[in-house]
C-alpha positions as CSV (number, residue, x, y, z in Angstrom):
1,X,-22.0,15.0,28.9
2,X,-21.2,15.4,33.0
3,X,-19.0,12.3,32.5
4,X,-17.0,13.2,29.2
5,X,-16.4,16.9,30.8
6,X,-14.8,15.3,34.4
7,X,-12.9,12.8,31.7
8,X,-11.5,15.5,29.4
9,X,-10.8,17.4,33.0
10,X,-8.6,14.3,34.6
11,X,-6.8,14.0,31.4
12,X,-5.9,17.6,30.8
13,X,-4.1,17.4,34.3
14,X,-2.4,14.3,33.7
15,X,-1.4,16.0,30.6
16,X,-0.1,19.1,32.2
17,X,2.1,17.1,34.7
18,X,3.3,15.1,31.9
19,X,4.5,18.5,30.1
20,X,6.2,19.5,33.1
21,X,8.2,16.8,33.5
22,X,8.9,16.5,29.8
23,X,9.6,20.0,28.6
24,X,13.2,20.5,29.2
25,X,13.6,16.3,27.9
26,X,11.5,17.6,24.8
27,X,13.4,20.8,24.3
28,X,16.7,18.8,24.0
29,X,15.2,16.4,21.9
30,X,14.1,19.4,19.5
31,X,17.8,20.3,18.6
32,X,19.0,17.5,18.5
33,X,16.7,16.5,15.7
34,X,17.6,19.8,14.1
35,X,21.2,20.0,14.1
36,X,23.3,18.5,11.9
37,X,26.1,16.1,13.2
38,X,30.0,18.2,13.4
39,X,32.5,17.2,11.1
40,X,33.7,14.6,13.2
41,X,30.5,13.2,13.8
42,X,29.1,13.2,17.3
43,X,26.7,11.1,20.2
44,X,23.2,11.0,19.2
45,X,20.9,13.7,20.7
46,X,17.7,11.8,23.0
47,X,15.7,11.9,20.1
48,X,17.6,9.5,17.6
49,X,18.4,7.4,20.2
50,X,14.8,6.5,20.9
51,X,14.6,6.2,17.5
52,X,17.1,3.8,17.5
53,X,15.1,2.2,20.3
54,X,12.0,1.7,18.4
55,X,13.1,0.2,15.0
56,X,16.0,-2.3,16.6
57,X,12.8,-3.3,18.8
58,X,10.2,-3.7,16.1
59,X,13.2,-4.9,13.5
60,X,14.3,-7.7,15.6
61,X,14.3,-11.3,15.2
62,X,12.3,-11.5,18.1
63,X,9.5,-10.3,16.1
64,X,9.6,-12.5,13.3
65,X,9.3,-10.0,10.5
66,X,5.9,-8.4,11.5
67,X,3.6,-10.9,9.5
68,X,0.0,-10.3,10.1
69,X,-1.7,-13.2,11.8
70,X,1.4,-14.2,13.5
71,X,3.0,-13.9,17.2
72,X,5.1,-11.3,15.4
73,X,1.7,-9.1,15.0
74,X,1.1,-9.3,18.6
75,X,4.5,-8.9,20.2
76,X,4.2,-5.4,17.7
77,X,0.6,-4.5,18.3
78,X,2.4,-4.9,22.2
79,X,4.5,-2.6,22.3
80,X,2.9,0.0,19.9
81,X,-0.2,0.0,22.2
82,X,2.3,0.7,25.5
83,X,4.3,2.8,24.1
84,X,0.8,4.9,22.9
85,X,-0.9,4.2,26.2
86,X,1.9,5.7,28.4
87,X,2.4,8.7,26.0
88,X,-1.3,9.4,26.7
89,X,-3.1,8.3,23.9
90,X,-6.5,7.1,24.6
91,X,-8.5,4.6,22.2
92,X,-9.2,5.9,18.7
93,X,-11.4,2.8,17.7
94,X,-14.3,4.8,19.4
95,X,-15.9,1.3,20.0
96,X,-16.0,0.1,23.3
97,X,-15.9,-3.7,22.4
98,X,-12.6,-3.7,20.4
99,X,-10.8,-0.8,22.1
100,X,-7.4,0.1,20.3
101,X,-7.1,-2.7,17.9
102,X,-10.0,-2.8,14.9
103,X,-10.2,-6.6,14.0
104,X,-9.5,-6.7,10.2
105,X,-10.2,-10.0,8.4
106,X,-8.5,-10.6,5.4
107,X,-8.6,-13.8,2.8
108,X,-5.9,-15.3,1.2
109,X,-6.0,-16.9,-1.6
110,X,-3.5,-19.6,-3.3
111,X,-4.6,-21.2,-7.2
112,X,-3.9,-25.2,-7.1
113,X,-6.0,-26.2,-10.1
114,X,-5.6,-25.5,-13.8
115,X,-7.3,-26.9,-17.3
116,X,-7.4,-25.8,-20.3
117,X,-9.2,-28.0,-23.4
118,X,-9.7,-26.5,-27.0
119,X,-11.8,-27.9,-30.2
120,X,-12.2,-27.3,-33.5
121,X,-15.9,-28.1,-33.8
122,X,-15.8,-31.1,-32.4
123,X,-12.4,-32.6,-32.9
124,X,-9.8,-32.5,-30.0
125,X,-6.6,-30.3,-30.1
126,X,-4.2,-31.6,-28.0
127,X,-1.7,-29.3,-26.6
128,X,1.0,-29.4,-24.4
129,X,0.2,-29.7,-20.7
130,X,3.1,-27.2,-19.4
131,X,2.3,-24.9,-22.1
132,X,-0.8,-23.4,-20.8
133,X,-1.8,-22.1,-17.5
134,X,-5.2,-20.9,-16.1
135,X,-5.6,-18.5,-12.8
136,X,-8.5,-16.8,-11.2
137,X,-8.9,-14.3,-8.3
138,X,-12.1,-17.0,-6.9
139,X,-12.3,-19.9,-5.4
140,X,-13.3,-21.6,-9.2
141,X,-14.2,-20.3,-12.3
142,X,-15.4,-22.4,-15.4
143,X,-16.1,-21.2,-18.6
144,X,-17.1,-24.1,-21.4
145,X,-17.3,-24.0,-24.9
146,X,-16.6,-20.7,-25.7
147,X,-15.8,-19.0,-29.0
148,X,-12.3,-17.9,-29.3
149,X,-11.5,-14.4,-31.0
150,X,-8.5,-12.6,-32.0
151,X,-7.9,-8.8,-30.5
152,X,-4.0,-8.5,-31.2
153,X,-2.7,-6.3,-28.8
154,X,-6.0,-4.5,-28.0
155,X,-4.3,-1.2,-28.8
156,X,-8.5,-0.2,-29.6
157,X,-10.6,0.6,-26.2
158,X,-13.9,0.9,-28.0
159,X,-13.9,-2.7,-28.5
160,X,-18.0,-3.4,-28.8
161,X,-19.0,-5.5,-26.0
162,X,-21.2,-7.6,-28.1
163,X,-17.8,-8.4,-30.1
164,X,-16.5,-9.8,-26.5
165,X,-19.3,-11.1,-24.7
166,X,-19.4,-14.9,-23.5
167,X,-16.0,-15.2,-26.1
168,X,-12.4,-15.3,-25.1
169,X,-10.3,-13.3,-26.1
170,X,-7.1,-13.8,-27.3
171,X,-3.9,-10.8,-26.7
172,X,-0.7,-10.9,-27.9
173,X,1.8,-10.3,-24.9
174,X,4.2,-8.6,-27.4
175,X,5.5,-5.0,-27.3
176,X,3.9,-3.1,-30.0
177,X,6.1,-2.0,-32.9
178,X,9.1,0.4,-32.5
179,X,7.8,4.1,-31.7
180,X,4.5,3.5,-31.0
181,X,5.2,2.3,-27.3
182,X,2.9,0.2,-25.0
183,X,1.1,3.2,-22.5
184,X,-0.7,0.0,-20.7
185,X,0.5,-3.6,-19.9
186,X,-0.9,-6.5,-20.9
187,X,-1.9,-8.0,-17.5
188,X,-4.1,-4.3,-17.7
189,X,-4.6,-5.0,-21.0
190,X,-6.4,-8.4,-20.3
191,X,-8.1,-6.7,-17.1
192,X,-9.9,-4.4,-19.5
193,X,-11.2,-6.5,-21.9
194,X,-12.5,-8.4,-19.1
195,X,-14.2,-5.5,-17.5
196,X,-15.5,-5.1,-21.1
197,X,-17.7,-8.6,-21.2
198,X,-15.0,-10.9,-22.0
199,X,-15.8,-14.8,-20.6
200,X,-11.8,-15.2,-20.2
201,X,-8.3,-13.5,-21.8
202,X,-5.7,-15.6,-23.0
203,X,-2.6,-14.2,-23.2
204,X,-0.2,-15.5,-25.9
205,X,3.8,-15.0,-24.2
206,X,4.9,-14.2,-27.5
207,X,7.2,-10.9,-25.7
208,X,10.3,-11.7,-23.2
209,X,7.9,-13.2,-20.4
210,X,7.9,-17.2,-19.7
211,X,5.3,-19.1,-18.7
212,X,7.1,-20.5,-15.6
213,X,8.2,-17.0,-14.5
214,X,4.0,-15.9,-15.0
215,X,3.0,-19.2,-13.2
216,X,5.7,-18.7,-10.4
217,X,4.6,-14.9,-10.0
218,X,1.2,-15.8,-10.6
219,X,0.7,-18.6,-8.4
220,X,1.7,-16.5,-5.3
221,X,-0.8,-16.0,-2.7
222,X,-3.7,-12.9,-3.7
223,X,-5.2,-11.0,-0.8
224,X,-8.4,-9.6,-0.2
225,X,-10.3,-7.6,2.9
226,X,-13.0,-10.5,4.0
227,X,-16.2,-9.2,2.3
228,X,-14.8,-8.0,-0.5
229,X,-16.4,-9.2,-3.5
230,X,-13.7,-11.0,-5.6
231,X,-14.4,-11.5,-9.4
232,X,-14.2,-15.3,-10.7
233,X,-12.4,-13.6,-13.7
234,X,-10.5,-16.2,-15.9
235,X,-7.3,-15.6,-17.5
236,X,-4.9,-18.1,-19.1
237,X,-1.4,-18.4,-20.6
238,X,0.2,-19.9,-23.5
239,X,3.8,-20.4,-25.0
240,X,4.2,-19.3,-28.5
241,X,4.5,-23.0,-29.8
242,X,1.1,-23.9,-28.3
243,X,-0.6,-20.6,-30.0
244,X,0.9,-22.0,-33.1
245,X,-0.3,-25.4,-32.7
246,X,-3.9,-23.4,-31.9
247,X,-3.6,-21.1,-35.0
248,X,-2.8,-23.9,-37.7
249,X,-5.7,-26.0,-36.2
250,X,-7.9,-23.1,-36.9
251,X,-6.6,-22.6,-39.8
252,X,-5.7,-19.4,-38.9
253,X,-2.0,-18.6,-40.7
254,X,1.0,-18.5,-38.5
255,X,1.7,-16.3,-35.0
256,X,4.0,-14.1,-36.8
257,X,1.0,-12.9,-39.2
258,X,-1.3,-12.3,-36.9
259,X,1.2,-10.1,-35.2
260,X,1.4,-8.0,-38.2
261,X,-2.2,-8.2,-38.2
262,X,-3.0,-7.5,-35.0
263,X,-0.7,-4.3,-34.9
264,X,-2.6,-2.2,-37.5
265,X,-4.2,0.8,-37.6
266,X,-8.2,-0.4,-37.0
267,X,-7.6,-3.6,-36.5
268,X,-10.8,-5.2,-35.4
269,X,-11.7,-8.3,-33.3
270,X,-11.5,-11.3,-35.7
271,X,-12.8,-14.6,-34.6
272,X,-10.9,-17.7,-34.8
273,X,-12.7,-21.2,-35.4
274,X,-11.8,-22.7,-31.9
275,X,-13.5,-23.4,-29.0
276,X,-12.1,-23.6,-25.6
277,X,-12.9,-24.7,-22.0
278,X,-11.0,-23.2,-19.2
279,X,-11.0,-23.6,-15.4
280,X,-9.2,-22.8,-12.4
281,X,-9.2,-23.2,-8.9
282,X,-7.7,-21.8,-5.5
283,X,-7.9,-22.5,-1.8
284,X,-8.4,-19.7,0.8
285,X,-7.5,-18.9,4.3
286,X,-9.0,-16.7,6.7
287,X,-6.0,-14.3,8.6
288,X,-7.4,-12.5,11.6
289,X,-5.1,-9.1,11.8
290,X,-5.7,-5.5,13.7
291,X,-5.2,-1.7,13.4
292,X,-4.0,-0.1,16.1
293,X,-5.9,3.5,16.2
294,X,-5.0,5.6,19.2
295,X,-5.5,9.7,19.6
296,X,-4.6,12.6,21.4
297,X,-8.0,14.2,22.0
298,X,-8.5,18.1,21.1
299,X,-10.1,20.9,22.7
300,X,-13.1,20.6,20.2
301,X,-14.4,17.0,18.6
302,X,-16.4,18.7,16.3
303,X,-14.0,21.0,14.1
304,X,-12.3,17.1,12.8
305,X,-9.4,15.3,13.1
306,X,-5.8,15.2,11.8
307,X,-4.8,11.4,11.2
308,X,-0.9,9.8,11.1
309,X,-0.5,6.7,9.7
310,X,2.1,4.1,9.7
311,X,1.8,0.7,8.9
312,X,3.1,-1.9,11.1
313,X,3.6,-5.2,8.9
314,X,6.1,-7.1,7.0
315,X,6.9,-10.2,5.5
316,X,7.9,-12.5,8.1
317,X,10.4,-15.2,7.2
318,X,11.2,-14.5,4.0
319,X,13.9,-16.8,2.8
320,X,15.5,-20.4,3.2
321,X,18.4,-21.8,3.9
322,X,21.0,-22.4,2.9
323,X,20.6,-18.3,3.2
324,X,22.1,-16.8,6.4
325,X,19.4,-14.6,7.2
326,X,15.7,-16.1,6.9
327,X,13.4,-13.2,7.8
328,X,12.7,-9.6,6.1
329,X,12.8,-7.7,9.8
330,X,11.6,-4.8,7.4
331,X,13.7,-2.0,9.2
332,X,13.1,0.9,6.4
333,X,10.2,-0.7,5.8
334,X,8.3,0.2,7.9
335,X,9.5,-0.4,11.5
336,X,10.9,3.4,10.7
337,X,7.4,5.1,10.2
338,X,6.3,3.5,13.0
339,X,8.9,5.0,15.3
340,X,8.4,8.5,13.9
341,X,4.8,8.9,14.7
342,X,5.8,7.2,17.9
343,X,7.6,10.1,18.7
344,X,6.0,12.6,17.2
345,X,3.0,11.2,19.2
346,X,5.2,11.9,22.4
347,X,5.9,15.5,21.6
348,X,2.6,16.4,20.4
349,X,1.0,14.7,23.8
350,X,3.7,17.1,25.7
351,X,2.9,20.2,23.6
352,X,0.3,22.5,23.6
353,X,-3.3,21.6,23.4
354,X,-4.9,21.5,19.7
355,X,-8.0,22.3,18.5
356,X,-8.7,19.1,16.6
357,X,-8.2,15.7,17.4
358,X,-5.3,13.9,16.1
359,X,-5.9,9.8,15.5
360,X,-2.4,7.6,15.4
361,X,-3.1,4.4,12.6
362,X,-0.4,1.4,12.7
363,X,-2.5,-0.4,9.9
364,X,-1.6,-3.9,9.0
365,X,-1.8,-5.5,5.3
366,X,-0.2,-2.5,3.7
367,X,2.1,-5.1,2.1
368,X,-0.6,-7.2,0.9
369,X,-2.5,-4.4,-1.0
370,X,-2.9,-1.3,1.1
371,X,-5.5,-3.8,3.0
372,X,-5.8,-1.9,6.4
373,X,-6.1,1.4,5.2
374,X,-9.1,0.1,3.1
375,X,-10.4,-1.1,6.2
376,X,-10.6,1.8,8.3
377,X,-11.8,4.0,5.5
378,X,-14.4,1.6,5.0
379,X,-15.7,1.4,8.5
380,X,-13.6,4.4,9.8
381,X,-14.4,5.3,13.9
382,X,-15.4,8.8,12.6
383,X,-16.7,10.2,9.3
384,X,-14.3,10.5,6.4
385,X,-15.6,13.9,5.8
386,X,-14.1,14.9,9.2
387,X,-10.6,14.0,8.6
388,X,-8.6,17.0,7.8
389,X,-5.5,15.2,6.3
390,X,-3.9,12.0,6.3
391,X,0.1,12.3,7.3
392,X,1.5,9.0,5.6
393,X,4.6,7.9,7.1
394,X,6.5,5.1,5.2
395,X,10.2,4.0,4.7
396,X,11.9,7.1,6.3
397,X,15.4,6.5,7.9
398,X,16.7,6.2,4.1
399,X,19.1,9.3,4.5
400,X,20.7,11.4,6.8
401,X,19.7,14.9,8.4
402,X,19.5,18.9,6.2
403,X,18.3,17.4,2.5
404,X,15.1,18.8,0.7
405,X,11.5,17.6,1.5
406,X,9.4,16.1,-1.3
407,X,5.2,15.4,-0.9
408,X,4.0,12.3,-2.7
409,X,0.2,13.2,-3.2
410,X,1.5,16.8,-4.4
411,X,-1.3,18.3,-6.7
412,X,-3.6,15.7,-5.8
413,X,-5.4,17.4,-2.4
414,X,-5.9,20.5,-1.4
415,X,-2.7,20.5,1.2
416,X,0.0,21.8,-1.2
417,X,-0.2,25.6,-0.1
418,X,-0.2,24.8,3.5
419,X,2.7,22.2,3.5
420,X,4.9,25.1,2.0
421,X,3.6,27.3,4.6
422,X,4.6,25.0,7.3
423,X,8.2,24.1,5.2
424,X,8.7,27.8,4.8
425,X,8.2,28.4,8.5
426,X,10.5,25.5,9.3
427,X,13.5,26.7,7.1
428,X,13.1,23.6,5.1
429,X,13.4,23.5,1.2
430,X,10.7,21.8,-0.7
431,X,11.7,19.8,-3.8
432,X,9.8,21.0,-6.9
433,X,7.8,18.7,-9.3
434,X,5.4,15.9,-9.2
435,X,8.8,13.7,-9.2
436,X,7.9,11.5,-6.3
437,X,4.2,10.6,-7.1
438,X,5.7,8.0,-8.7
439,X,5.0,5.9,-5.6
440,X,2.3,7.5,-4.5
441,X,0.0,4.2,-5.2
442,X,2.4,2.2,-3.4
443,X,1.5,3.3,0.1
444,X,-1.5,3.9,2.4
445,X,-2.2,7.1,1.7
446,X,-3.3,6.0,-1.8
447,X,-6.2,4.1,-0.2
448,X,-7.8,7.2,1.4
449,X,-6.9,9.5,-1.8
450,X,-9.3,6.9,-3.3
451,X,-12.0,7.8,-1.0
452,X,-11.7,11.6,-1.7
453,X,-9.7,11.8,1.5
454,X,-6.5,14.3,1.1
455,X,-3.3,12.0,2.3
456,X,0.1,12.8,1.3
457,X,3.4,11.3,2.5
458,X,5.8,14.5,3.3
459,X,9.2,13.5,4.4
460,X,13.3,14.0,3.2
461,X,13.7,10.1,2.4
462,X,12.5,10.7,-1.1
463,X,14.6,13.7,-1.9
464,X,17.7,11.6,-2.9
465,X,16.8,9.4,-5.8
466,X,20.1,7.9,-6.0
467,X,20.0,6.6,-2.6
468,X,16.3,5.4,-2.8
469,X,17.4,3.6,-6.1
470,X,19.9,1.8,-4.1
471,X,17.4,0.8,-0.9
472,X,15.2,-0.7,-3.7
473,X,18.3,-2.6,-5.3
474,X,19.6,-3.6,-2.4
475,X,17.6,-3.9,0.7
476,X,13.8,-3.4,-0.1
477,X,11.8,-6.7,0.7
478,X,14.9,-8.8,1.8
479,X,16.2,-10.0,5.0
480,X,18.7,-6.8,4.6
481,X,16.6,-3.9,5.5
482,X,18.1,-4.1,9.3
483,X,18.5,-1.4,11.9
484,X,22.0,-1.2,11.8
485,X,22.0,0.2,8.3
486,X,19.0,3.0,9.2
487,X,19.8,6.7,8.9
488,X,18.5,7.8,12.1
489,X,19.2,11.8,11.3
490,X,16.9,11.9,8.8
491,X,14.4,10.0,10.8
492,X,14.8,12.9,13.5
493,X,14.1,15.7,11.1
494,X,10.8,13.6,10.1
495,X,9.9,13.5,13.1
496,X,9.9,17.5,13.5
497,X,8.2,17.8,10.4
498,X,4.9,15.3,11.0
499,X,4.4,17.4,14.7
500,X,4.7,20.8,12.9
501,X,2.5,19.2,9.9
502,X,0.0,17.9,12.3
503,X,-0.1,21.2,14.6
504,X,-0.6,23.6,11.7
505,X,-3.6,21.0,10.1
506,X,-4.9,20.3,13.9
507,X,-5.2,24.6,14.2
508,X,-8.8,25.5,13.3
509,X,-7.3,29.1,12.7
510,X,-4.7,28.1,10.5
511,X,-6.5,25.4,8.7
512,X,-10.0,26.3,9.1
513,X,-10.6,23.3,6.5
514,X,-14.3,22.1,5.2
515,X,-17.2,22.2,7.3
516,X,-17.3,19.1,9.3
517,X,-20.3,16.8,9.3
518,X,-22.5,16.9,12.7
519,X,-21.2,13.2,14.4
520,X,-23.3,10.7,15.8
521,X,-22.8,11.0,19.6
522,X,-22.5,7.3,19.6
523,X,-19.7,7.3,17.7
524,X,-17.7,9.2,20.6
């Protein structure tokens, strides 16, 4: 206790000097971020231009596009950790072995091998080789002499589990008949009657999808947190003219009736007189990746903690030649975020002390599944229960300064109220509606929403859905999201926002929050 007293002693001093030095540099930096750029345009203020800085650093070919496992991840992790260190962040891992980067091993997984054999009794049905294709999330799956039955487009979610068990199924891939419109697709569709005792799903292309396109799309490389249990799940696909070929062996009628069949009202598992064998196989590799977690300590460790989050990874090179640029430097996406908590890092470090800590998470894998924010909520450096909100920060720098601010996560925590509290306070107008939740699964905050943790991504770039239409045409995922076509205003203004965000949740007076769970000392 002697020894974390003098610590928090030496580091409020260093602190203090740092504010010193900082406050008339931090002032200036504040209005430049809030005002909006004369007529005629004008130099950026301090603020954009470090900004600027950070994403042409991160964004550069230098760094090879970010991709975990790389020399890219450690040139990032680098810089991140310097610029954090010298701000006066101190580790957030809370373990003294791995201090500022949390090892995170992931799995990758590639399929290679695919069979599929079907018999009628025991007489042979040959098929065409490049009309079928197996896949499965394991390293091999096998399912052999199974019963095949027909669910149409499985439009019934009661299907019995005895009518699916140790049987494949068979779905029609198909859009279901004008007005009564698909509410799930068919690769959920498949998923489900998998989860309901199904050996395997067989989907029959008999919609606008191709097998090559499903095989091309399919055969990409799955990822996984090391650990995590994988299901050796089987699903196949077949062209229409092989499900014919399977249906008249059967004696079954043709595709076309069983579509009609399949699509009414009750229609009920029917079983077809095939049986099939299916297997698949994959290869895996182990990628070694980090979080970064740093934090601005508070004045009390046990009223909770505020965290930011950003992740730091990309794609790497993305393209081939005879293409003139080869890697997705990932700009927007996410060198962006990363440069706003930077910052707002900096000015909350130079501010006033707060009451709570604040944690700073450049998680990696975000691209391949949201796979770093699952790590750290699943072996987080302090109890979920004690994190007071999750500030998301992803693909800002879309447009430029004074727009609206929407929330992705609105109505789904129990932030709402004091986000417009802190808006209101900040003259900022809040877009209305649920409008921007439509990506809210598509980024980290989405993994600690699923473990009851309140996340939400508040930030101007989503305001303009004409623009963000156009980043996702255009530039999102491709070797075109570059610094030079960033909106640095609106970054600025972000900024702004995540430090008044993070003070108001950081204030145990303004936010009293939940009780917080009593912490191991060891954790600290």
């Amino acid at each position: 206790m002697g020894f974390r007293q003098q610590r928090w002693q030496a580091q409020s001093a260093r602190r203090s000097r740092a504010r010193a030095v900082a406050a008339v540099l931090i002032a200036f930096m504040l209005i430049g971020a809030r005002a909006a750029p004369p007529p005629g345009g004008s130099q950026p203020g301090p603020l954009e231009t470090a900004l600027r800085h950070h994403v042409e650093t991160l964004a550069s070919d230098d760094f090879g596009g970010r991709e975990p496992g790389t020399e890219g991840e450690t040139k990032t992790l680098r810089y991140l950790a310097r610029q954090w260190f010298d701000i006066g962040l101190v580790s957030g891992t809370n373990d003294p072995g791995n201090a500022w980067f949390a090892p995170v091993e992931l799995v990758e997984r590639v399929p290679q091998g695919s069979r599929a054999v079907f018999q009628r009794g025991h007489r042979h049905v040959p098929i065409e080789a490049n009309g079928v294709f197996v896949v499965t999330s394991g390293l091999r799956s096998l399912i052999e002499d199974a019963p095949l039955v027909f669910v149409g487009k499985d439009t019934n979610p009661e299907t019995a589990r005895t009518e699916l068990a140790g049987r494949i199924a068979l779905i029609l891939d198909s859009q279901s008949p004008k007005g009564t419109p698909d509410t799930v697709g068919p690769d959920d569709r498949a998923g489900r009657l998998l989860d309901a005792g199904a050996a395997a799903v067989i989907t029959v292309l008999d919609g606008t999808r191709r097998i090559e396109d499903v095989a091309a799309r399919r055969r990409r490389p799955g990822y996984a947190l090391a650990g995590q249990k994988l299901g050796g799940d089987l699903q196949a696909y077949v062209t229409p003219e092989v499900a014919e070929t399977l249906l008249e062996a059967a004696g079954a009628g043709k595709l076309a009736a069983l579509r009609v069949m399949g699509a009414e009202p009750g229609f009920a598992p029917h079983p077809i007189a095939l049986s099939g064998t299916l297997e698949a196989t994959g290869r895996e590799t182990r990628i070694h990746t980090h979080n970064l977690i740093g934090k601005l300590e508070g004045r009390r460790h046990d009223l909770g903690a505020v965290v930011i989050v950003a992740h730091w990874d990309h794609f790497g090179r993305c393209a081939d030649p005879p293409a003139e640029h080869l890697i997705c430097n990932g700009a927007v996406d996410n060198a962006s975020g990363l440069a706003v908590i930077t910052e707002a890092a900096r000015m909350l470090s130079n501010g006033r002390p707060l009451d709570r800590d604040v944690y700073f998470l450049a998680t990696t894998g975000e691209e391949l599944g949201l796979l770093g924010a699952q790590a750290f909520a699943e072996n987080p450096p302090l109890p979920l229960d004690a994190i007071m909100a999750v500030l998301n920060v992803d693909s800002t720098g879309l447009v430029g300064p004074g727009l609206p601010v929407s929330v992705i996560g609105a109505g789904m925590t129990d932030l709402d109220d004091s986000i417009a509290n802190v808006l209101k306070g900040m003259h900022r107008r809040l877009v209305t509606g649920n409008g921007a939740n439509a990506y809210v699964r598509r980024q980290d905050g989405w993994a600690f929403i699923q473990h009851d943790v309140p996340a939400v991504m508040v930030s101007s770039a989503y305001s303009d859905p004409a623009r963000l239409e156009k980043f996702m045409d255009e530039r999102y995922h491709r070797p075109t999201d570059v610094a030079a076509r960033v909106e640095y205003g609106g970054m600025a203004e972000d900024v702004v926002l995540q430090v008044e965000l993070a003070r108001y949740f950081a204030d145990a007076h303004r936010f009293p929050g939940p009780p917080v769970p009593r912490q191991d000392s060891a954790a600290r």
